[in-house]
C-alpha positions in Angstrom: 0.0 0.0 0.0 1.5 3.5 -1.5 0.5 6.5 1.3 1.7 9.9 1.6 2.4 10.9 5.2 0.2 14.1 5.2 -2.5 11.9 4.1 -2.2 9.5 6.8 -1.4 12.6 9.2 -4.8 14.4 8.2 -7.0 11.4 8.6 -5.7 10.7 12.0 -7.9 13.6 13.0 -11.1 12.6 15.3 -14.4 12.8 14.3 -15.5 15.2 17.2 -19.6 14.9 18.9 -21.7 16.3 16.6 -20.0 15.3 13.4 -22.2 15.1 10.0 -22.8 12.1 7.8 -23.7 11.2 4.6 -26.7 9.3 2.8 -25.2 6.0 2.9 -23.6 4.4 -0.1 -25.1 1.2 -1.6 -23.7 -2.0 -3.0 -25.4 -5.2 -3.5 -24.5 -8.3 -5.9 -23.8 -11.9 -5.7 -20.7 -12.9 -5.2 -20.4 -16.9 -4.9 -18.5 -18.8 -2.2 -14.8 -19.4 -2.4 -14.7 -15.6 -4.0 -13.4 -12.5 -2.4 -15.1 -9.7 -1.5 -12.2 -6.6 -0.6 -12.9 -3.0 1.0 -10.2 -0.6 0.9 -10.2 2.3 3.4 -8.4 4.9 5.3 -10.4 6.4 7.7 -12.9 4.6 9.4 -14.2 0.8 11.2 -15.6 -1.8 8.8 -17.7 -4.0 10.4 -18.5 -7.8 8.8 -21.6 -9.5 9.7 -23.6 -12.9 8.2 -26.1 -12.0 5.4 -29.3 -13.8 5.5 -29.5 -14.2 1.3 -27.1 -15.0 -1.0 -26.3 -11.5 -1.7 -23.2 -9.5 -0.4 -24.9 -6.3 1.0 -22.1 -3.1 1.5 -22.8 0.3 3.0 -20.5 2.8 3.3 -21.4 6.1 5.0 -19.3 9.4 5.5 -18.9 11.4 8.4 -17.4 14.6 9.4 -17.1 17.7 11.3 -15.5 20.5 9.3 -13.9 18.4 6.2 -15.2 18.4 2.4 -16.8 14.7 1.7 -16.9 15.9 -1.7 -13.4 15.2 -2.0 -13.8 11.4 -1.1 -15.7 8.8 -3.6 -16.6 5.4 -3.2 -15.8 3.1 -6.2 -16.8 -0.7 -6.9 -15.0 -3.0 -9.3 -15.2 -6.1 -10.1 -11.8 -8.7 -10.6 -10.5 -11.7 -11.5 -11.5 -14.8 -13.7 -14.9 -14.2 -15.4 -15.2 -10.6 -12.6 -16.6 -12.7 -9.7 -14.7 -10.9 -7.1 -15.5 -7.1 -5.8 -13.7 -4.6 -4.6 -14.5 -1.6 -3.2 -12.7 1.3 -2.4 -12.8 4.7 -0.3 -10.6 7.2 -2.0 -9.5 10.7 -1.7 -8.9 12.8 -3.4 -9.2 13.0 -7.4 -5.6 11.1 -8.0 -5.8 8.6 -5.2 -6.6 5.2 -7.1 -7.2 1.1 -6.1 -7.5 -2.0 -7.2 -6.5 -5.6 -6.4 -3.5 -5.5 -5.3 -2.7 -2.2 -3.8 -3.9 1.4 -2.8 -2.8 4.8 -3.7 -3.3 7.5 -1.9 -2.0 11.1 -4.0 -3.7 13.4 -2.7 -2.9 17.5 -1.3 -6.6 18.6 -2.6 -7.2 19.8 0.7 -4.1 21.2 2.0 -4.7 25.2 3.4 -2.1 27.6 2.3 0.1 27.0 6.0 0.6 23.1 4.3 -1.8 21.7 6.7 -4.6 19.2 5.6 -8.0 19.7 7.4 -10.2 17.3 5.7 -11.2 15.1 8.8 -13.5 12.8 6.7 -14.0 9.3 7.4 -15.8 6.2 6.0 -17.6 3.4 8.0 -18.2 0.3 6.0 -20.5 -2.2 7.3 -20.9 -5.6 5.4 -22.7 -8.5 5.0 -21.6 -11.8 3.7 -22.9 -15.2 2.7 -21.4 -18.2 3.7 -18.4 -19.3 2.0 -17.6 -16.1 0.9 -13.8 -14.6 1.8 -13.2 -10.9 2.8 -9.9 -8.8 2.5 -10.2 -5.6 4.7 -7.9 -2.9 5.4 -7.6 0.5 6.5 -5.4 2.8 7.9 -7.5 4.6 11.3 -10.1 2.6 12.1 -11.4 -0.7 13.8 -11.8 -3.9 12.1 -14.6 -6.2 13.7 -15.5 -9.3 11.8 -18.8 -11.6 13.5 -20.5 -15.0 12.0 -17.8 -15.1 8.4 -17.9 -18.5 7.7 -14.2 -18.6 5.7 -11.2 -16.9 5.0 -10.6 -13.8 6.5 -7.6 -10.9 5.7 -7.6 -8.0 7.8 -5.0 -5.0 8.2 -4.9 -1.9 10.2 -3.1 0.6 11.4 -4.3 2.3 14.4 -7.2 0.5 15.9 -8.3 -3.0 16.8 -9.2 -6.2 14.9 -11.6 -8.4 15.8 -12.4 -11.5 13.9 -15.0 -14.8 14.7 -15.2 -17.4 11.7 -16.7 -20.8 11.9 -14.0 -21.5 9.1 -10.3 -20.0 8.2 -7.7 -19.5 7.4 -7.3 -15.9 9.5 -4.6 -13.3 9.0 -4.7 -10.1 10.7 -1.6 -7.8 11.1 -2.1 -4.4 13.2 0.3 -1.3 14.6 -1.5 0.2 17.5 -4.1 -1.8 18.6 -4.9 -5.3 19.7 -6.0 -8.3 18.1 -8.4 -11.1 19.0 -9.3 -13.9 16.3 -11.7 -16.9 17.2 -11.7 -19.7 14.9 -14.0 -22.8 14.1 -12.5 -25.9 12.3 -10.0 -25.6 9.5 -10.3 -26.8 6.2 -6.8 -25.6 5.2 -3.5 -26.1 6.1 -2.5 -22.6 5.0 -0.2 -20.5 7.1 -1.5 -17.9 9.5 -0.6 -14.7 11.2 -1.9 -12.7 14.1 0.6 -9.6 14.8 1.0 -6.3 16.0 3.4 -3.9 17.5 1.9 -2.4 20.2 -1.3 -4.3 21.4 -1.9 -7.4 22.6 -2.6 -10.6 21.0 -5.2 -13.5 21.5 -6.2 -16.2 19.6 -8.7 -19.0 20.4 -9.1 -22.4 18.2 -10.8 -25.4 18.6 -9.6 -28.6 21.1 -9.2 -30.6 17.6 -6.3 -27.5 16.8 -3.2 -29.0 15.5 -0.3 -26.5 13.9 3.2 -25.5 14.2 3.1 -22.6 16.4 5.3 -19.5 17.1 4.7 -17.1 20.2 6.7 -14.5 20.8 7.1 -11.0 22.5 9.7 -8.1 23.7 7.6 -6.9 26.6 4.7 -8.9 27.5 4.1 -12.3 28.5 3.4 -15.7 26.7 0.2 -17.7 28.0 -1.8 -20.6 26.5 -4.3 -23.4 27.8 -3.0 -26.2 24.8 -0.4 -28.6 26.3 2.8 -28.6 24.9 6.2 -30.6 24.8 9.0 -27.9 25.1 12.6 -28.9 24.7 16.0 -27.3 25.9 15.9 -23.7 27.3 13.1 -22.2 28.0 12.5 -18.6 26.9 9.9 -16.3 28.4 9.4 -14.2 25.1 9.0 -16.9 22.8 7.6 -20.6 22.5 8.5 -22.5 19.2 6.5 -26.0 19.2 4.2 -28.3 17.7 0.6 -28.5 19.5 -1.8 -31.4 18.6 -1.8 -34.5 15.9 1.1 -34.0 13.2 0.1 -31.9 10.4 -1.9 -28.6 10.6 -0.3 -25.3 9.3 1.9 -22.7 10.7 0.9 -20.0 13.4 2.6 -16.9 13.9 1.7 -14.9 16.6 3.2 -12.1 17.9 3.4 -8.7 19.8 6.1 -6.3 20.8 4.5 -4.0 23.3 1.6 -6.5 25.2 1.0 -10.3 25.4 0.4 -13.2 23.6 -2.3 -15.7 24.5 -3.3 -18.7 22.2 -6.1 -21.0 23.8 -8.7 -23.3 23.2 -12.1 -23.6 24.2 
């Protein structure tokens, strides 16, 4: 992801009480299962729930307090084999641009002539999704909070938490400031996983059937989890290399540098 750092210095600003909003933005299609559905932001929570149909159901709405939301559009593509994967994007800014693969922020359109940028607004996304379908979420300031998604799950921010309950996996969600909590149902992949961030702490809950090769570690915190494990030679407080479960399963990363680490089972 391509930022400029008065972009992401502008949309750190809060939304203060009494902010304004935006009609809401509209999106729905079908999107089958096994496809991706992605949402692209900078400022703002997106929050994932189950739909009830078969459609994927987006809303995006803007909100702020002294900024221009004329200079932010929403835009919806479509990618990949035969265009059964969406994406949809938050930009701002007439040069800023998305797609598949990456986002690019360009833009000064609201810089005042002392070089400051006072556009303060933000998106929310909230999204529902069928079962089966995968989601791919990032933003820069903003929570991620994902309930009841039934498979694969990417999610990436900056500043703010991440939240994530699937029935299904794989899970990867990678965070600055903030902490992250995943809970997973049983895997159907053996795909590697990562749950990360650098200040925050870190906790991950799987299912008593959970089998991986796992990798715990910290620089000030502390390590806990409920699975028993075999641990050979020297034992380091800040990190735990080891296998947990029946052989197989895929690799786990987990990892903080500022906070704790918990992986558990329930």
């Amino acid at each position: 992801m391509l930022l400029r750092l008065s972009t992401l210095v502008a949309l750190a600003l809060p939304i203060a009480a009494g902010a304004q909003q935006s009609e809401p933005f509209n999106w729905s299609g079908r999107v089958a299962a096994g496809r991706w559905v992605r949402i692209r932001d900078l400022s703002g929570s997106i929050t994932v729930g189950a739909a009830n149909g078969d459609n994927v159901e987006v809303t995006a709405t803007k909100r702020w307090r002294r900024g221009d939301p004329g200079t932010v559009r929403i835009e919806t593509k479509k990618f990949g084999p035969n265009d059964e994967n969406v994406l949809i994007c938050a930009l701002w800014g007439e040069r800023s641009s998305c797609d598949e693969h990456s986002y690019r922020s360009n833009s000064d359109d609201n810089d005042d002539r002392r070089g400051r940028n006072t556009n303060d607004v933000s998106v929310e996304f909230r999204v529902l999704i069928p079962r089966g379908v995968r989601v791919d979420l990032s933003t820069i300031n903003g929570t991620i909070t994902v309930d009841g998604a039934t498979a694969e799950v990417d999610a990436r921010t900056i500043n703010g938490d991440i939240d994530v309950a699937t029935s299904g996996g794989p899970v990867n969600a990678n965070n600055t400031n903030g902490n992250v909590r995943a809970r997973l149902g049983k895997l159907e992949s053996d795909a590697p996983m990562e749950f990360t961030t650098v200040t925050g702490n870190v906790s991950v809950e799987f299912g008593n059937d959970f089998s991986a090769d796992v990798d715990l570690r910290t620089l000030n915190g502390s390590l806990n989890t409920n699975f028993e494990m075999t641990l050979n030679g020297r034992i380091d407080p800040k990190r735990i290399r080891t296998h947990i479960g029946r052989p197989g399963g895929p690799r786990v990363r987990i990892a903080t540098i500022n906070g704790s680490v918990e992986l558990k089972h329930r």
